[in-house]
Jmol script that loads the backbone (N, CA, C; Angstrom):
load data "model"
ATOM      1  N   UNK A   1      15.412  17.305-168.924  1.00  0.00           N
ATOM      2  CA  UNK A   1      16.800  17.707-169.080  1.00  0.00           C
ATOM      3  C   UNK A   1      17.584  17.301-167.832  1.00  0.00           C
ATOM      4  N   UNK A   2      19.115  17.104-167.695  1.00  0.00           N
ATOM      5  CA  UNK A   2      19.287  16.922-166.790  1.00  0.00           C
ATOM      6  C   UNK A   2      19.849  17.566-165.834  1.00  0.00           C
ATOM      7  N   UNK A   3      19.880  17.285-164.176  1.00  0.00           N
ATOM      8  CA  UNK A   3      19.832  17.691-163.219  1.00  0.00           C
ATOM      9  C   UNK A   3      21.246  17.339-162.661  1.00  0.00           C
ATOM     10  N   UNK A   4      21.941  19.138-162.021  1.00  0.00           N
ATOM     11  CA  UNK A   4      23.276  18.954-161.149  1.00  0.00           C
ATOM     12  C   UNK A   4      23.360  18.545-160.379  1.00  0.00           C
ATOM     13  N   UNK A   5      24.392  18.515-159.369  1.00  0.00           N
ATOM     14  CA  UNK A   5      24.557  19.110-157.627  1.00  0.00           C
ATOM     15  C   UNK A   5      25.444  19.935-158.082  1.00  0.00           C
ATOM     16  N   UNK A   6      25.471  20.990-157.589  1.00  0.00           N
ATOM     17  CA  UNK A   6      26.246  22.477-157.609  1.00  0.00           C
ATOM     18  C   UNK A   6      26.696  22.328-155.953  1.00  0.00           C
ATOM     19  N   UNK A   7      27.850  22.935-155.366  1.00  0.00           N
ATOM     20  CA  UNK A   7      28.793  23.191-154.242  1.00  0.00           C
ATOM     21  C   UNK A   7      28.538  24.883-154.233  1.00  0.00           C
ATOM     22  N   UNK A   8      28.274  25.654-153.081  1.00  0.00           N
ATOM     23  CA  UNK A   8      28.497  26.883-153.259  1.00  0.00           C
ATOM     24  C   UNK A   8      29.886  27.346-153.031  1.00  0.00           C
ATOM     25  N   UNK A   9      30.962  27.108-153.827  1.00  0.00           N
ATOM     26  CA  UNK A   9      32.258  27.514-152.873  1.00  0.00           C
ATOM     27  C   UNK A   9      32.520  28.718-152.515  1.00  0.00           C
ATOM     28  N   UNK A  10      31.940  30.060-152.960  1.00  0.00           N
ATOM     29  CA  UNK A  10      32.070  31.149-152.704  1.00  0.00           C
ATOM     30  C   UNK A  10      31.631  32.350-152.913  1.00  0.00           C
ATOM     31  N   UNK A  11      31.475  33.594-152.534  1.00  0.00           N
ATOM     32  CA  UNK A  11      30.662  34.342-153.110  1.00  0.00           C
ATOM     33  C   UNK A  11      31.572  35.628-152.781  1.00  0.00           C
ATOM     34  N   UNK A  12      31.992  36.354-153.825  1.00  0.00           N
ATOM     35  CA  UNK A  12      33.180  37.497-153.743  1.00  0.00           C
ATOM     36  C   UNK A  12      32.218  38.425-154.847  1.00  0.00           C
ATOM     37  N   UNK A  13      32.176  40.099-154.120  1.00  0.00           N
ATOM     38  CA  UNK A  13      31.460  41.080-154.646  1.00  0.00           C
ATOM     39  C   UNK A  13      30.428  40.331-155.565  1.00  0.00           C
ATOM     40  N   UNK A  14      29.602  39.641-155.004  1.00  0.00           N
ATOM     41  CA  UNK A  14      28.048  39.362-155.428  1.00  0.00           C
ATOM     42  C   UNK A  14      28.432  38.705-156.484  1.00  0.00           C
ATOM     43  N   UNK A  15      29.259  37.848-156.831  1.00  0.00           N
ATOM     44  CA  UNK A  15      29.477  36.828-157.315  1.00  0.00           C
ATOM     45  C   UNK A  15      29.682  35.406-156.924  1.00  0.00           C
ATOM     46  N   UNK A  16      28.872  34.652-157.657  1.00  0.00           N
ATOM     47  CA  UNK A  16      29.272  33.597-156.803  1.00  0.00           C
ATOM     48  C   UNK A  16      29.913  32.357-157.504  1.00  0.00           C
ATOM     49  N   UNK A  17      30.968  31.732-157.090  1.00  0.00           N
ATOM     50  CA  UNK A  17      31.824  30.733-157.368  1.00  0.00           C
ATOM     51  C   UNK A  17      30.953  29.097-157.034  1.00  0.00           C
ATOM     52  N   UNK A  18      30.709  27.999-158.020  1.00  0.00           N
ATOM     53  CA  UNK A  18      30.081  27.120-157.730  1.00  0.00           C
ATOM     54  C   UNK A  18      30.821  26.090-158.787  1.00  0.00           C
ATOM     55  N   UNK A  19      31.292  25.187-157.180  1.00  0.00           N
ATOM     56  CA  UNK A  19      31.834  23.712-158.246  1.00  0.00           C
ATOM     57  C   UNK A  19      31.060  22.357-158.727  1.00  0.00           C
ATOM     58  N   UNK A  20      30.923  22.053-159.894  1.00  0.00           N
ATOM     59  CA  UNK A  20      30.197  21.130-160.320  1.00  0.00           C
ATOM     60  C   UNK A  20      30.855  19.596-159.640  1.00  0.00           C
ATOM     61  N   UNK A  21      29.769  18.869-160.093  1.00  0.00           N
ATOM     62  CA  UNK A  21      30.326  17.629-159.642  1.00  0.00           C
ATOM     63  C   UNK A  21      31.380  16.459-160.189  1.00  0.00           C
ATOM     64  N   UNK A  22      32.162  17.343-161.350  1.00  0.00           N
ATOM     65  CA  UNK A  22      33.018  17.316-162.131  1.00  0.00           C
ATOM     66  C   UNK A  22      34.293  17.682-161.956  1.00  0.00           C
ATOM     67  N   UNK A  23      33.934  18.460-160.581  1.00  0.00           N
ATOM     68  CA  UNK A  23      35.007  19.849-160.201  1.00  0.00           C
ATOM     69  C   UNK A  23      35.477  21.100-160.761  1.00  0.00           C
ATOM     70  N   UNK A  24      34.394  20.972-161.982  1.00  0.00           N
ATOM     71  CA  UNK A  24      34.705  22.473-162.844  1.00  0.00           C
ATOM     72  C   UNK A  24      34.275  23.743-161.912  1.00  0.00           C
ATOM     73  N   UNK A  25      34.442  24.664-162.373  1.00  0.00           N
ATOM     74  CA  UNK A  25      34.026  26.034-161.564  1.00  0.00           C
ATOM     75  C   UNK A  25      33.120  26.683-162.529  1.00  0.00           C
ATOM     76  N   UNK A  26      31.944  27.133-162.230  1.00  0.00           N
ATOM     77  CA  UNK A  26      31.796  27.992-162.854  1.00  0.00           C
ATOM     78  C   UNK A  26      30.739  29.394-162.078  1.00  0.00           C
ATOM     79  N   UNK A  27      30.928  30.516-162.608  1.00  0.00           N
ATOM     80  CA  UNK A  27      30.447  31.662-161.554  1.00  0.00           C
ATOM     81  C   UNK A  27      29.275  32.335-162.057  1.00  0.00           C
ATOM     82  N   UNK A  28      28.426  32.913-161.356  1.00  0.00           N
ATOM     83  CA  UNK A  28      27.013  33.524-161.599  1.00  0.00           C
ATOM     84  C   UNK A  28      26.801  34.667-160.885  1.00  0.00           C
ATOM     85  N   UNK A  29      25.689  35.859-161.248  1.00  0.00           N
ATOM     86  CA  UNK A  29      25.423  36.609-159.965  1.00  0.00           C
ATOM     87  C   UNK A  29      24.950  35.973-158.632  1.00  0.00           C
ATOM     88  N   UNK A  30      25.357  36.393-157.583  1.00  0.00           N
ATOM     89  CA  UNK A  30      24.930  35.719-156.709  1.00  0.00           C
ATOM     90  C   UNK A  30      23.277  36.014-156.502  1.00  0.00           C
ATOM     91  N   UNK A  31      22.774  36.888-157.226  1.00  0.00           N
ATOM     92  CA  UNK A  31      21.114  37.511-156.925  1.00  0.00           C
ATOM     93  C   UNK A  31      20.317  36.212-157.711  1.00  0.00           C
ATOM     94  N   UNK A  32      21.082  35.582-158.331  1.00  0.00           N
ATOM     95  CA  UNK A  32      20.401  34.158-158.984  1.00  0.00           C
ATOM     96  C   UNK A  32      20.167  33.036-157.902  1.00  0.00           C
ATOM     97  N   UNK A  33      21.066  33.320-157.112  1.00  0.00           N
ATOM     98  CA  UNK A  33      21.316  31.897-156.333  1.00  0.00           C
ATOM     99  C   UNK A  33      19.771  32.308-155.467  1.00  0.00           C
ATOM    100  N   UNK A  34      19.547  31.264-154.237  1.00  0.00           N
ATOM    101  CA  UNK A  34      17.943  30.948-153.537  1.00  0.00           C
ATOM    102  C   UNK A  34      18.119  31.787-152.471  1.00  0.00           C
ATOM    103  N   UNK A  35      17.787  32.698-151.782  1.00  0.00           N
ATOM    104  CA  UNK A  35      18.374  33.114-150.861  1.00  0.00           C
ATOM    105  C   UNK A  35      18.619  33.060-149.474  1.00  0.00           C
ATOM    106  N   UNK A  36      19.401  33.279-148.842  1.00  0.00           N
ATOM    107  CA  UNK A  36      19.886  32.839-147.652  1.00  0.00           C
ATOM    108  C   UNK A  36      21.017  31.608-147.997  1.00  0.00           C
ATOM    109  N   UNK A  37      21.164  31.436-149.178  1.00  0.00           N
ATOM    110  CA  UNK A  37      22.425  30.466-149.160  1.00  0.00           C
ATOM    111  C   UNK A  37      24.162  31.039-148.792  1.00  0.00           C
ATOM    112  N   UNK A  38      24.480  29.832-148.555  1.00  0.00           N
ATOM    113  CA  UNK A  38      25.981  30.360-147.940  1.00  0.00           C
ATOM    114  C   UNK A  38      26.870  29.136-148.302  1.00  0.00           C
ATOM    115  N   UNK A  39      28.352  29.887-148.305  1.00  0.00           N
ATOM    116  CA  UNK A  39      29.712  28.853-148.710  1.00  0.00           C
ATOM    117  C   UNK A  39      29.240  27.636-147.825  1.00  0.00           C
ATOM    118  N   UNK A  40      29.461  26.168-148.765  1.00  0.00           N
ATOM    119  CA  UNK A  40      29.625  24.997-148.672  1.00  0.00           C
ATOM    120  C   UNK A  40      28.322  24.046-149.024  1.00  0.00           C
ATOM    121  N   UNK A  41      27.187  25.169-149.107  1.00  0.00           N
ATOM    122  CA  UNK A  41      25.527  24.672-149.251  1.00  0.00           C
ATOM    123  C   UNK A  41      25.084  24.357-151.006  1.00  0.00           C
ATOM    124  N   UNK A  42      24.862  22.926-150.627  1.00  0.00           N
ATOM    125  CA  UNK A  42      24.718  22.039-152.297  1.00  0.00           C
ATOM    126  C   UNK A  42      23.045  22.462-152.962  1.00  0.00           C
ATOM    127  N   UNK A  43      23.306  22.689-153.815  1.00  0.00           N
ATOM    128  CA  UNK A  43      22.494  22.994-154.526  1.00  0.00           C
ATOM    129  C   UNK A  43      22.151  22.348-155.895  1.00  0.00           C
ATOM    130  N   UNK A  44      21.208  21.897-156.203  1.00  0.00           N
ATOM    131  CA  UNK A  44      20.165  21.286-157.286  1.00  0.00           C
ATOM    132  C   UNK A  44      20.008  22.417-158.754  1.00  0.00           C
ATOM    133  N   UNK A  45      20.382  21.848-159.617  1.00  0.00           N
ATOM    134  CA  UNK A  45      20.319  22.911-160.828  1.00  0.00           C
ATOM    135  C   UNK A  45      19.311  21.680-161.753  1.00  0.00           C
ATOM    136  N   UNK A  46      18.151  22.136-162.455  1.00  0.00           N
ATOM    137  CA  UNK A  46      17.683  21.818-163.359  1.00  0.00           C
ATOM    138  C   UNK A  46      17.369  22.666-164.534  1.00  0.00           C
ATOM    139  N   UNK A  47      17.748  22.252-165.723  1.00  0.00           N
ATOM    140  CA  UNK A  47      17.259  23.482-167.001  1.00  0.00           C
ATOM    141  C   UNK A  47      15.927  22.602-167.520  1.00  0.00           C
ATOM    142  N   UNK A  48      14.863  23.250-167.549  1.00  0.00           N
ATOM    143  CA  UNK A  48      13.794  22.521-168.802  1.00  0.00           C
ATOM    144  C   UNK A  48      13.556  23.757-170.164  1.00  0.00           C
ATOM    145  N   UNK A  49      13.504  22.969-171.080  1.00  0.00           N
ATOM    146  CA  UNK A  49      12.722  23.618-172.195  1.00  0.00           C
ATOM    147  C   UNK A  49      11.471  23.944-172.193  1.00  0.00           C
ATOM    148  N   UNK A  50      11.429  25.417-172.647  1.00  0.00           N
ATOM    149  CA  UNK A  50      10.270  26.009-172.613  1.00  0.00           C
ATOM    150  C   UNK A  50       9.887  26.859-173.538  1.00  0.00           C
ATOM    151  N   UNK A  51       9.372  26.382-175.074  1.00  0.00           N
ATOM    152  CA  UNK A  51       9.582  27.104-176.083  1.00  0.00           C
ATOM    153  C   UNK A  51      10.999  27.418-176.872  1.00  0.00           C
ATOM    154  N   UNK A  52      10.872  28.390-176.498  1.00  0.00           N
ATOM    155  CA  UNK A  52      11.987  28.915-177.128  1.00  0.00           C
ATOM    156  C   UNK A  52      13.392  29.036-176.264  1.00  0.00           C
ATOM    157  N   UNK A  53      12.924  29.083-175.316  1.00  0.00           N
ATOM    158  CA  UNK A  53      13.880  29.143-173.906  1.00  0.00           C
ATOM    159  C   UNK A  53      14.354  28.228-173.140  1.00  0.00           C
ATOM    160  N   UNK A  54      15.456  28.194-172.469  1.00  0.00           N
ATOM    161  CA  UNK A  54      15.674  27.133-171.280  1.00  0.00           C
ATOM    162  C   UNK A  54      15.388  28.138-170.467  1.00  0.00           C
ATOM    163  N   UNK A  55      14.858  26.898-169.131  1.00  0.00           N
ATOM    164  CA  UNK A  55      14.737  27.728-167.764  1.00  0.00           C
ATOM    165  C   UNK A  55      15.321  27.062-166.751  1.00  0.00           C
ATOM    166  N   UNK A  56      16.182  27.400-166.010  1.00  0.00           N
ATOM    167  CA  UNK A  56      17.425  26.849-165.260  1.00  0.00           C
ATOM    168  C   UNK A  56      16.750  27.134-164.008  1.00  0.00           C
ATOM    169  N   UNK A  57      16.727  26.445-163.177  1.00  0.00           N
ATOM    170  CA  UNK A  57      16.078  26.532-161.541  1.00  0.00           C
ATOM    171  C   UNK A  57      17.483  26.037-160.939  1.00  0.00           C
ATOM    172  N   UNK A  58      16.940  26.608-159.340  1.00  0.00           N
ATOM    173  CA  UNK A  58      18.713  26.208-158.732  1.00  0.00           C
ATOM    174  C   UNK A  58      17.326  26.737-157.203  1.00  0.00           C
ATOM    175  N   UNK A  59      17.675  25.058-156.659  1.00  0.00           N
ATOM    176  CA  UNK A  59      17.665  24.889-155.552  1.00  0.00           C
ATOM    177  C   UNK A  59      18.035  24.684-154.490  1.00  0.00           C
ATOM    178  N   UNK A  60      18.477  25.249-153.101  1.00  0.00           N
ATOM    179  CA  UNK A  60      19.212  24.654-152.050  1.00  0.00           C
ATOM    180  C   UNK A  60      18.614  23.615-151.202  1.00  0.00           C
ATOM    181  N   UNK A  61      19.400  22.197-151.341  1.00  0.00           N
ATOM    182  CA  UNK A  61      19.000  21.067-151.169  1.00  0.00           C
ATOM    183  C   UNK A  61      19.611  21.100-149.156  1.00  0.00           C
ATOM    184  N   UNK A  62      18.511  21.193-148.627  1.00  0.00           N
ATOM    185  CA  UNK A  62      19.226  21.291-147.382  1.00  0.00           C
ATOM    186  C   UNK A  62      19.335  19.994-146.498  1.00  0.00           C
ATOM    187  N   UNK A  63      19.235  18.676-146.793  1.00  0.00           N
ATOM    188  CA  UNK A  63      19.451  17.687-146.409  1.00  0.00           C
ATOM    189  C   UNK A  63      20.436  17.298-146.971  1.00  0.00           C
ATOM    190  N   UNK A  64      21.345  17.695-148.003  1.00  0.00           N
ATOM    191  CA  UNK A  64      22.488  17.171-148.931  1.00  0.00           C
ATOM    192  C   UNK A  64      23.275  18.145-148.200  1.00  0.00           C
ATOM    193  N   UNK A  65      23.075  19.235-147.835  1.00  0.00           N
ATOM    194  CA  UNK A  65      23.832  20.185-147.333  1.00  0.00           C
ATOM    195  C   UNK A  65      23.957  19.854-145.766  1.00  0.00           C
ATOM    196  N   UNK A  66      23.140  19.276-144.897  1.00  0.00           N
ATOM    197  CA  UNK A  66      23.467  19.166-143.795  1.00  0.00           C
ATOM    198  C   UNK A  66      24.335  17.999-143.409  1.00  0.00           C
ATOM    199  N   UNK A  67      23.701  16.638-144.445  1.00  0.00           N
ATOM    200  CA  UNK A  67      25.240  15.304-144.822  1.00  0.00           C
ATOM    201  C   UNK A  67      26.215  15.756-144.773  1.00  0.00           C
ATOM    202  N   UNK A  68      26.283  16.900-145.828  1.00  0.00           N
ATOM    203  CA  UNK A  68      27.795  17.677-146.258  1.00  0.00           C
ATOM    204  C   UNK A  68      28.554  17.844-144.961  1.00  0.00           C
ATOM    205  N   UNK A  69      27.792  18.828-144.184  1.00  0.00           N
ATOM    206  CA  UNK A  69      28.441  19.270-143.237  1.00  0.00           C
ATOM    207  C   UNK A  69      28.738  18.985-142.254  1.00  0.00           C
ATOM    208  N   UNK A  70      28.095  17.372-141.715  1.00  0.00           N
ATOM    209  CA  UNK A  70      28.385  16.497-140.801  1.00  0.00           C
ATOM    210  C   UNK A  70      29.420  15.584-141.034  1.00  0.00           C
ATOM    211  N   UNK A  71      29.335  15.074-142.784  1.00  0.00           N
ATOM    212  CA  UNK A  71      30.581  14.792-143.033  1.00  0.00           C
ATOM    213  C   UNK A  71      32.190  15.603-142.992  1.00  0.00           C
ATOM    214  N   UNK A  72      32.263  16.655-143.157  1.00  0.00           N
ATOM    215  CA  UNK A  72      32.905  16.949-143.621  1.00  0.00           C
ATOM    216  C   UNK A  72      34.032  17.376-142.117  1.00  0.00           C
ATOM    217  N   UNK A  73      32.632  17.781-140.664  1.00  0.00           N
ATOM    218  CA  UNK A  73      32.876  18.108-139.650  1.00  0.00           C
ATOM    219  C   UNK A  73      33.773  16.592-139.179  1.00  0.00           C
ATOM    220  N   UNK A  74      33.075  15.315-139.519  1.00  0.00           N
ATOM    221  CA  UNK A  74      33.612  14.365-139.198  1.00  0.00           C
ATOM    222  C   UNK A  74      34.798  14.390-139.497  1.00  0.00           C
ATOM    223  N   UNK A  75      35.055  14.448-140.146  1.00  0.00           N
ATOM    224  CA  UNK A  75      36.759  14.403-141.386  1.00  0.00           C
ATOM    225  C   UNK A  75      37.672  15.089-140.220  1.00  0.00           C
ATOM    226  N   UNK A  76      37.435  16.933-140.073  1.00  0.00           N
ATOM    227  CA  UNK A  76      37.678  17.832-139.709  1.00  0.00           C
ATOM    228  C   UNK A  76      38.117  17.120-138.103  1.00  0.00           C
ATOM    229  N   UNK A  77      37.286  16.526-137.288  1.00  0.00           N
ATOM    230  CA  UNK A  77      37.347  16.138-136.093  1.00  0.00           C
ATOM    231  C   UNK A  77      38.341  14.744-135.787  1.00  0.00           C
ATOM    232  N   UNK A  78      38.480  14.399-136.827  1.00  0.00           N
ATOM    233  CA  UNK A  78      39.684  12.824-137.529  1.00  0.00           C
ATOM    234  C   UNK A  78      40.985  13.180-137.176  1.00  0.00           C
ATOM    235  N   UNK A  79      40.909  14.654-138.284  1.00  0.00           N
ATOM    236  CA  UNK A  79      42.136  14.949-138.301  1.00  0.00           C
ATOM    237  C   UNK A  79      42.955  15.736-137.109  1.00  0.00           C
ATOM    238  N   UNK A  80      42.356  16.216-136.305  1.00  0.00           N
ATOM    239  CA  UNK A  80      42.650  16.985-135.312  1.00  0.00           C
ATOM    240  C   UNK A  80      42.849  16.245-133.723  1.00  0.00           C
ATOM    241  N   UNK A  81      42.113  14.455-134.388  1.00  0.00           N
ATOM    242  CA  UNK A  81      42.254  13.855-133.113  1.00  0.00           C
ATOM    243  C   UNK A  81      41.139  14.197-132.171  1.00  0.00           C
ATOM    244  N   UNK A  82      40.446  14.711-132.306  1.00  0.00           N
ATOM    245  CA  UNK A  82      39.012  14.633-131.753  1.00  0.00           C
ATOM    246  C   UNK A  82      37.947  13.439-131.856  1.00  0.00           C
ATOM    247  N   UNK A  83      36.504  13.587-131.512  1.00  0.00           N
ATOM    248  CA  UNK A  83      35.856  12.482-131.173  1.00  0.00           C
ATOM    249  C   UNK A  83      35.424  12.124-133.165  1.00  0.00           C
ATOM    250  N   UNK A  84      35.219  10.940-133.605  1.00  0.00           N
ATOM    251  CA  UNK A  84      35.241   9.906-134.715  1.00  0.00           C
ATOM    252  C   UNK A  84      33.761   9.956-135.177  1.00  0.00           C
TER     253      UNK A  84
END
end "model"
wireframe off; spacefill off
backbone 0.3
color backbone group
């Protein structure tokens, strides 16, 4: 079946807000998510069939998440006129 990248954008009263790579939103308990995750950390969603069931896994990909955040610091440091 196939496989996301999920964005954590947020997590308000144990909910959590996650944008697809589509830019849709969509929200979950946060007691689902892997733990120790936090706003901006990308995460891996796979569903497989299993009988009768899907089973949805959701992983925090922490090398996609640390790109993220070096990119994004880069950007951040562009705009402010800091070091490139």
């Amino acid at each position: 079946m196939p496989r996301s990248e999920l964005i954590l954008d947020s997590v308000t009263d144990g909910i959590a807000r996650l944008e697809s790579e589509d830019g849709r939103f969509l929200t979950l308990p946060e007691e689902w998510l892997p733990a120790g995750c936090r706003e901006g950390d990308v995460l891996r969603c796979n569903a497989e069939s299993e009988q009768t069931d899907v089973v949805v896994r959701i992983v925090r990909d922490s090398e996609a998440t640390a790109v993220r955040r070096t990119r994004i610091r880069s950007k951040l440091d562009r705009l402010r006129g800091g070091p490139s």
